[in-house]
N, C-alpha and C positions, 0 to 999 in steps of 0.2 A: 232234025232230032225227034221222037218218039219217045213219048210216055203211053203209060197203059195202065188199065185197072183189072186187076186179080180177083175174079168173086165167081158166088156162083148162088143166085141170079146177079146180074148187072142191066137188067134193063129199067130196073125204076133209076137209078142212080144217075144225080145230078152233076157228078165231076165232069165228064167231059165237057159238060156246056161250061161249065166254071171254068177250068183250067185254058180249055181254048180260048174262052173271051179272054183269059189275064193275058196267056203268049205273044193273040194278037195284041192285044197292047202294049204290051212289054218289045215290039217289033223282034219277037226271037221265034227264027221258023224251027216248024215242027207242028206236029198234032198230039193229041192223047185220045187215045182209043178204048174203050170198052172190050172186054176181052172175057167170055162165060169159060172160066176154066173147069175141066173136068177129070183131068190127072195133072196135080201139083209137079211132081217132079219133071214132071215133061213140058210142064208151059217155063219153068225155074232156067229149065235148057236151052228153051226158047229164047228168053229174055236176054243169056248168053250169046249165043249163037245171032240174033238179030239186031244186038248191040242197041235194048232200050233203057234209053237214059234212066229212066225213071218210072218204078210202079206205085200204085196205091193199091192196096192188100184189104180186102171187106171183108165181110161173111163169106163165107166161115173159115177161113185158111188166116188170119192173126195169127196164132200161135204155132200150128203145124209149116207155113214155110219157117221158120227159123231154125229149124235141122237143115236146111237147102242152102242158107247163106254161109259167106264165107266171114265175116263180121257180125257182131251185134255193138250198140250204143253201149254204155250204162243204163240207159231208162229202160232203152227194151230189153234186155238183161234181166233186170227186176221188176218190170211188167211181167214179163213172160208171153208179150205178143210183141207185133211187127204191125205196122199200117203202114211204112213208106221204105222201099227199098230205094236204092242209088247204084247205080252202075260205075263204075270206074273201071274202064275198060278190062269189062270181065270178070273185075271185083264184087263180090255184091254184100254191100255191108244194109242193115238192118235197123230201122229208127220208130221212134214212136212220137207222134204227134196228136194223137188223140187226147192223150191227157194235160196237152199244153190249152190246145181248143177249148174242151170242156171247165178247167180250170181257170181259163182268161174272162168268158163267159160268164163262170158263176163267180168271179168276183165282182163284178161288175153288179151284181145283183145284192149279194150277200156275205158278212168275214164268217169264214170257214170253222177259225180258231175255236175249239170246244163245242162245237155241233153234232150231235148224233144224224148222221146221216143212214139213210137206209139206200143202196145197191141192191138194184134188180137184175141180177144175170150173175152167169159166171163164166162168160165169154170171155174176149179178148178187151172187147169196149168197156166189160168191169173190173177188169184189173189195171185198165189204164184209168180209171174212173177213182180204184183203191188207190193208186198211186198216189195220186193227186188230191183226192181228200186225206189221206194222212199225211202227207209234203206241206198242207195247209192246216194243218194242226187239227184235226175233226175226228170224227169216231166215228169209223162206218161200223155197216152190220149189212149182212150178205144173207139176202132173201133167194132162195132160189126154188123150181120147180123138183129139179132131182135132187136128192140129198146129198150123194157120192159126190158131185162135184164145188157139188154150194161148199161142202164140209172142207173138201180136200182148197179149196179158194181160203175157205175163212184162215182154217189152221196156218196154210203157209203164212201168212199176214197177220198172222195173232189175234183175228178180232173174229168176233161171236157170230153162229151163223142160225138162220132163223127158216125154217120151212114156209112158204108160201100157205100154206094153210093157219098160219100162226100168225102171219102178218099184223092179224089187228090187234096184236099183246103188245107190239114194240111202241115204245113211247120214242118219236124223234124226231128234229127238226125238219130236216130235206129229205124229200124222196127222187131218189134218181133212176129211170129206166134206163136200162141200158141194152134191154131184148129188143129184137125187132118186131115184137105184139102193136100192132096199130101200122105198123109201115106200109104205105100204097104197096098194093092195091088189096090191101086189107085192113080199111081202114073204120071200119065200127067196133076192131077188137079193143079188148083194153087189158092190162096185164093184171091189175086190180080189183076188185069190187070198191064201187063210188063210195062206198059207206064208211069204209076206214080213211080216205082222203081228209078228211076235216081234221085228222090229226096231226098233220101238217101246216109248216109258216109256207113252205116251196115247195112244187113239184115239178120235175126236170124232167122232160121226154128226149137222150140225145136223136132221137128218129127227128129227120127236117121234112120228109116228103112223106104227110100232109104237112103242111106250115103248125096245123092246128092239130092235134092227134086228137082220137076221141080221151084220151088221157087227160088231156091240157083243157078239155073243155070243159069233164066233168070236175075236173080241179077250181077252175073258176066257179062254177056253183055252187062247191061246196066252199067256197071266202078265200082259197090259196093264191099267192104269188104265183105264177108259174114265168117257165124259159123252157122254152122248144129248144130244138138240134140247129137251128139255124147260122148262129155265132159261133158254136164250135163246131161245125161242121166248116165255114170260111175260114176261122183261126188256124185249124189245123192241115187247110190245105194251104193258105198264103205261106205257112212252115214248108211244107212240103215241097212248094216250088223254090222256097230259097234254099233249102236244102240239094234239087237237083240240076239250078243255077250258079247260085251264090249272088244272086239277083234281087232287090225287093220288090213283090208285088205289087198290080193295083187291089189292096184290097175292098175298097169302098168299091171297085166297079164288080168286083168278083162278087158280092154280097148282094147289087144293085141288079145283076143279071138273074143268081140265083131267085129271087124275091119278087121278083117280076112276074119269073116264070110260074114260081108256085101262087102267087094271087090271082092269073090270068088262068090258071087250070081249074083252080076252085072258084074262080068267077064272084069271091070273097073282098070287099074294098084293100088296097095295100095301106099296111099299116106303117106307120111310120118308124 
C-alpha cells in the first residue's frame, strides 16, 4: 500500500519519517513518499491511476485540489481546504485534519470560549484554524499581508479582518501563525515585529520544523505562553492514518521519532 504527500516544496517536510515509523509499527506494508508536485491535475490522475491509498495535501494546493475530488467531508466543505485525501478504489473523497491537530493542541494549553484570537494567514492552514477557533467558541480576527484575500477569509466567516500593518491596534488573547514565515530553511524570519508580542497570553507558531521558530523565541522574552506545530502536526497525522486504515496509531512513537529528529538537527537539549 502507498501513501504520498502533495506540496510544492516537500523536502523540509517531516511526514514521511512520521508515517513510516507509525506503518512500521502498526506491522501494515507500504511506504509514504514525498512527491514535489507541479501540475495538480495530473499528479490527482496519478494518485488514480497508481491506486495511492492515501495522500497528505501541504502548501500550497489545500484549497485548489478540492475541484479534483470526487467527495468532500463536512469540515472540509466548510473549511474550504483539503489536507488528507482517501482513495477508495478510485474514489477520492476529501478530509480535513488540520484543524482537529491544532484544536486538540491548544486545548491542552488553553479554553477557547470567548478569546479573541488573532490568525495569521489566509491559506488553507487558516481556515482550518477559523474553523476550529469558532467550533470552540472564540473570536478570531484575520491578519493578513494582501487585503483581497485576508477580506474575502474574514467576510465568508463573519469575523473582522485586520491588515498586517495594523496588527498592533488589535487587543487579543492568542496569536496564531499559520504562514510558513520562519519554516526551515528560513529560519530567522518572523511574520511579526517582537514589539506587538507582549500583547499577548499565547502565541502559536503551527510551523514544527524549527521545534523553536524564531517566533516562539522572541514570544518567550517578551513573557508569552507559547505552542509550536509540533502536537498538531502528530494529532492531525495520527487522524490521517486512521482515516486511510481504519487503524489506531502509535501515536506516542510518531511524536517520539518526530522530536528526536528536530532536537538532534538543532543540536538544542530535547525537551520534554
Amino acid at each position: 500500500m502507498i501513501y504520498a504527500l502533495f506540496g510544492n516544496p516537500v523536502a523540509q517536510s517531516l511526514s514521511p519519517l512520521m508515517h513510516n515509523a507509525a506503518l512500521k509499527e502498526m506491522g501494515l506494508p507500504g511506504c509514504y513518499v514525498p512527491l514535489c508536485v507541479r501540475h495538480l491535475p495530473g499528479a490527482v490522475q496519478g494518485l488514480r491511476g497508481m491506486d495511492i491509498r492515501g495522500v497528505s495535501v501541504t502548501i500550497p494546493f489545500k484549497s485548489e485540489i478540492m475541484e479534483y475530488l470526487d467527495d468532500l467531508d463536512d469540515e472540509a466543505l466548510r473549511i474550504g481546504a483539503v489536507n488528507t485525501v482517501v482513495n477508495d478504489n478510485g474514489r477520492l473523497t476529501g478530509h480535513n485534519t488540520d484543524w482537529r491537530g491544532l484544536i486538540q493542541s491548544l486545548k491542552e494549553q488553553v479554553e477557547m470560549e470567548g478569546k479573541t484570537v488573532i490568525i495569521l494567514g489566509a491559506g488553507g492552514t487558516a481556515r482550518a484554524a477559523l474553523y476550529g477557533v469558532v467550533r470552540e467558541g472564540g473570536h478570531p480576527v484575520i491578519v493578513n499581508r494582501t487585503e483581497g484575500k485576508g477580506r474575502e477569509l474574514a467576510q465568508d466567516w463573519g469575523c473582522p479582518y485586520e491588515s498586517l500593518k495594523n496588527i498592533g491596534k488589535i487587543k487579543a488573547d492568542i496569536l496564531i501563525n499559520t504562514t510558513p514565515v520562519g519554516m526551515f530553511p528560513h529560519i530567522d524570519e518572523k511574520p511579526v515585529e517582537d514589539s506587538f508580542l507582549t500583547r499577548y497570553a499565547l502565541v502559536v507558531d503551527v510551523i514544527y520544523n524549527p521545534l523553536q521558530t524564531s517566533l516562539l523565541k522572541a514570544a518567550e522574552t517578551a513573557g508569552c505562553r507559547t505552542l509550536s506545530g509540533l502536537d498538531m502536526f502528530v494529532y492531525q497525522g495520527a487522524q490521517q492514518i486512521r482515516l486511510w486504515t481504519g487503524q489506531e496509531p502509535p501515536r506516542a512513537l510518531m511524536r517520539q521519532v518526530v522530536l528526536e529528529h528536530l532536537t538532534s538537527a538543532s543540536g538544542i537539549p530535547r525537551p520534554v
